[in-house]
N, CA, C and O of each residue as an XYZ file, in Angstrom:
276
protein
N      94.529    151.360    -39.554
C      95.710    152.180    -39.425
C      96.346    151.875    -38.085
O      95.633    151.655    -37.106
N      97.990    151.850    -37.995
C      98.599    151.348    -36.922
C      98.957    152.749    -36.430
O      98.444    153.566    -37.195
N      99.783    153.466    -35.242
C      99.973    154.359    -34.716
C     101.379    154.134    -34.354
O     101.385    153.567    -33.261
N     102.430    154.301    -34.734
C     103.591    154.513    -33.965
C     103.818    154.899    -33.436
O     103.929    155.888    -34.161
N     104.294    155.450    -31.998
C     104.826    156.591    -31.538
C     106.037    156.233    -31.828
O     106.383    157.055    -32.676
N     106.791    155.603    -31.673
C     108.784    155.780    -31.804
C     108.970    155.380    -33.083
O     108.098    154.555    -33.356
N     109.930    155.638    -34.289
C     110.012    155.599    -35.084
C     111.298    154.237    -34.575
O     112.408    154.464    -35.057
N     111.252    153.532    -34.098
C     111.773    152.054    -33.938
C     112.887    151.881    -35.275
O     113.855    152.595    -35.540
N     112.325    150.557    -36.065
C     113.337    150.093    -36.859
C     112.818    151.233    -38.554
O     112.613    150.755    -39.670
N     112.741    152.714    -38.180
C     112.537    152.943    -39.483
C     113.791    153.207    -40.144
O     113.664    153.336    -41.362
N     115.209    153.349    -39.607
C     116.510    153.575    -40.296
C     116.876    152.130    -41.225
O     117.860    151.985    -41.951
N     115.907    151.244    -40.999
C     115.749    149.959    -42.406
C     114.897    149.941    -43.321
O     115.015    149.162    -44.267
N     113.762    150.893    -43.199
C     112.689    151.066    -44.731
C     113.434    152.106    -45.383
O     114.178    153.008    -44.996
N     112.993    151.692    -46.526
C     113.594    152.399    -47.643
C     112.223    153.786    -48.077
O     111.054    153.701    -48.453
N     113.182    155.001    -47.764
C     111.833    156.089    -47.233
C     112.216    156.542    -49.024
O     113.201    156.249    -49.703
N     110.789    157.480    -49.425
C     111.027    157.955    -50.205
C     109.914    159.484    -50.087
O     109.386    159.742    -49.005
N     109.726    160.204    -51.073
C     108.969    161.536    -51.347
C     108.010    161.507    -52.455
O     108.109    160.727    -53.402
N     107.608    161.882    -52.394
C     106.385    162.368    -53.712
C     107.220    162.692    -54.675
O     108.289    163.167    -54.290
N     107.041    162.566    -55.974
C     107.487    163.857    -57.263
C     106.455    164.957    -56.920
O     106.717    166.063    -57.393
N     105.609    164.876    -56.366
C     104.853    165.881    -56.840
C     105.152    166.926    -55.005
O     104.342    167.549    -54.319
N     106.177    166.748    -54.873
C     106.656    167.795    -53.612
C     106.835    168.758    -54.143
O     106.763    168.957    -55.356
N     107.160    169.682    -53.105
C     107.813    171.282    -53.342
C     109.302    170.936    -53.606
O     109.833    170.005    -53.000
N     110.012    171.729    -54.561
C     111.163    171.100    -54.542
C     111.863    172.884    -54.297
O     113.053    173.144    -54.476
N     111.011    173.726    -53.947
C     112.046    175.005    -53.461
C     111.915    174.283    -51.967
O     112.942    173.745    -51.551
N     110.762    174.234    -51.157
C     111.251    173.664    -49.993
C     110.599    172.015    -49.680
O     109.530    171.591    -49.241
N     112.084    171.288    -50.245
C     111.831    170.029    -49.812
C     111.924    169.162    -48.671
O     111.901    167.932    -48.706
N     112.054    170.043    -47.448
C     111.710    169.529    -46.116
C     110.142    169.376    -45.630
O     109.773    168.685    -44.681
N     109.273    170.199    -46.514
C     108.317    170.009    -45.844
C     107.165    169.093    -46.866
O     106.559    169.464    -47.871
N     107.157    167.999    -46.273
C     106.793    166.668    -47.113
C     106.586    165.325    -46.523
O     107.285    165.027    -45.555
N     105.850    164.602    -46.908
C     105.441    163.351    -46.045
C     106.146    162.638    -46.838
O     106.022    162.845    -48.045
N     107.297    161.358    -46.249
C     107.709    160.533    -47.193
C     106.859    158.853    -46.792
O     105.825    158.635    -46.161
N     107.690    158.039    -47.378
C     106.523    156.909    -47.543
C     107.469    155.886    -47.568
O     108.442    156.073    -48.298
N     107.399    154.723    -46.861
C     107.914    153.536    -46.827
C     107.288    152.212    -47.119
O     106.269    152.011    -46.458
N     107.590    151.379    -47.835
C     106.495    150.001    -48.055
C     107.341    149.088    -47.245
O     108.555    149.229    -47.101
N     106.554    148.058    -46.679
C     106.714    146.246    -46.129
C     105.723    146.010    -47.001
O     105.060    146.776    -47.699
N     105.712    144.758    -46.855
C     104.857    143.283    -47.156
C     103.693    143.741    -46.286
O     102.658    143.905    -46.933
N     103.639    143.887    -45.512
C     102.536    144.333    -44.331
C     101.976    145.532    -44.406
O     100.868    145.632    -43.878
N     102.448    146.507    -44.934
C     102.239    148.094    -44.229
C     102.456    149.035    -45.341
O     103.268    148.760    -46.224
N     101.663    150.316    -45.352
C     102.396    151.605    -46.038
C     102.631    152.521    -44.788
O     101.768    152.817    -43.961
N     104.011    152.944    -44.786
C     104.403    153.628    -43.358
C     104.547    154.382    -44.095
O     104.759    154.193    -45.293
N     104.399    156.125    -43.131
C     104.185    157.342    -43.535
C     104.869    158.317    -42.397
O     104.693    158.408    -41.182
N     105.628    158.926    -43.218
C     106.325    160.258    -41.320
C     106.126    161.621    -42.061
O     105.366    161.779    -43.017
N     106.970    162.657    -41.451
C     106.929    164.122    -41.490
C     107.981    164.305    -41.960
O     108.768    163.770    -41.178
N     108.717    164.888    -43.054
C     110.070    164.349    -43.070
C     111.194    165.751    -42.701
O     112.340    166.075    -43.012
N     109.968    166.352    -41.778
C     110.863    167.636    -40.685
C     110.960    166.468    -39.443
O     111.756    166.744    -38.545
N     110.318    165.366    -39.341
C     110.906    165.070    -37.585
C     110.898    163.405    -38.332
O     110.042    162.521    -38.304
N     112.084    163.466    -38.897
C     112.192    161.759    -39.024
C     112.455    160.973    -37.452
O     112.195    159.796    -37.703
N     112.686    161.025    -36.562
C     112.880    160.299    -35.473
C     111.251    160.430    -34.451
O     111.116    160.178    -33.253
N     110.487    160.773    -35.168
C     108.969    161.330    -34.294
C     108.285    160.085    -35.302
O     108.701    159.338    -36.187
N     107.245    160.292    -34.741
C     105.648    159.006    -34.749
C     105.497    158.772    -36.239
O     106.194    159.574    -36.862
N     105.110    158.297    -36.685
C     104.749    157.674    -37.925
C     103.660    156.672    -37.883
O     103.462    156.032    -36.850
N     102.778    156.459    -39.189
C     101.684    155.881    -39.491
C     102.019    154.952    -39.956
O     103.158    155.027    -40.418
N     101.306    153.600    -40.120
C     101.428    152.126    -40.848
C      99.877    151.565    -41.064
O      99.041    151.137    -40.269
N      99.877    151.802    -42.777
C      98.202    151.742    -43.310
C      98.466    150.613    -44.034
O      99.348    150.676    -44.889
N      97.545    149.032    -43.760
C      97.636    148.464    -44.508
C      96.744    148.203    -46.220
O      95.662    148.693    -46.540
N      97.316    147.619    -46.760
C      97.515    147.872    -47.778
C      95.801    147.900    -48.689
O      95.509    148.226    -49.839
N      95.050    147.445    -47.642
C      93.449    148.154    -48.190
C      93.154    149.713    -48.025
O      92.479    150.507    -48.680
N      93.796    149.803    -47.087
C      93.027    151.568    -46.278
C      94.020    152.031    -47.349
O      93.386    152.514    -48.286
N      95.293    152.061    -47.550
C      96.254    152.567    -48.193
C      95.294    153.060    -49.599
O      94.678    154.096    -49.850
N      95.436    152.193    -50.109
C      94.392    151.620    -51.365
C      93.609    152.227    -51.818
O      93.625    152.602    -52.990
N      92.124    152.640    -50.427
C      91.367    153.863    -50.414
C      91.545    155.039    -50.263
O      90.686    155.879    -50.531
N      92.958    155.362    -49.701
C      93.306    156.605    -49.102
C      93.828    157.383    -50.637
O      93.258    158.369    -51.105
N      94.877    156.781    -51.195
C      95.290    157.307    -52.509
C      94.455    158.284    -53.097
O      94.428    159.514    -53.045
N      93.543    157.116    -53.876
C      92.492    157.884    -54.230
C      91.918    159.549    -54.393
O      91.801    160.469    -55.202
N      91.612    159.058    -52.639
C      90.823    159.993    -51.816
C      91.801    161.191    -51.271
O      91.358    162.305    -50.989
N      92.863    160.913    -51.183
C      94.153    162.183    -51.049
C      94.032    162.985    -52.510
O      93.486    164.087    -52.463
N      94.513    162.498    -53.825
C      94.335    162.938    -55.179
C      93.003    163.452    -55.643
O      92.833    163.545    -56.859
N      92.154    163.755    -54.923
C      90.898    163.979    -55.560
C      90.938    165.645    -54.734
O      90.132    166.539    -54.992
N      92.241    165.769    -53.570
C      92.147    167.022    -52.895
C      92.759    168.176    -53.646
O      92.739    169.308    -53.163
């Protein structure tokens, strides 16, 4: 797992949300961006704050292991 602190060039990934969000309040939600390299992850109350970049093994395991919560 990579650590961002500045959310740098994220106004060029193409962010998206879960279906399976709250959709009375859809601010509070992790959205998700793919590269070739990376699954990037933010808060999508502080889009300009830190964000995660899991490559695409940990990603892989994490799924999973998130859905089983």
């Amino acid at each position: 797992m990579i650590s961002e602190t500045s959310a740098g060039d994220a106004s060029l990934l193409e962010w998206f949300k879960s279906s399976y969000s709250d959709s009375s309040n859809s601010n509070e939600c992790v959205e998700v961006a793919t590269t070739p390299d990376a699954v990037h992850v933010r808060d999508s109350k502080n889009l300009p704050g830190p964000r995660l970049a899991f490559g695409e093994g940990a990603w892989a395991g994490f799924v999973p292991y998130a859905a089983g919560r």
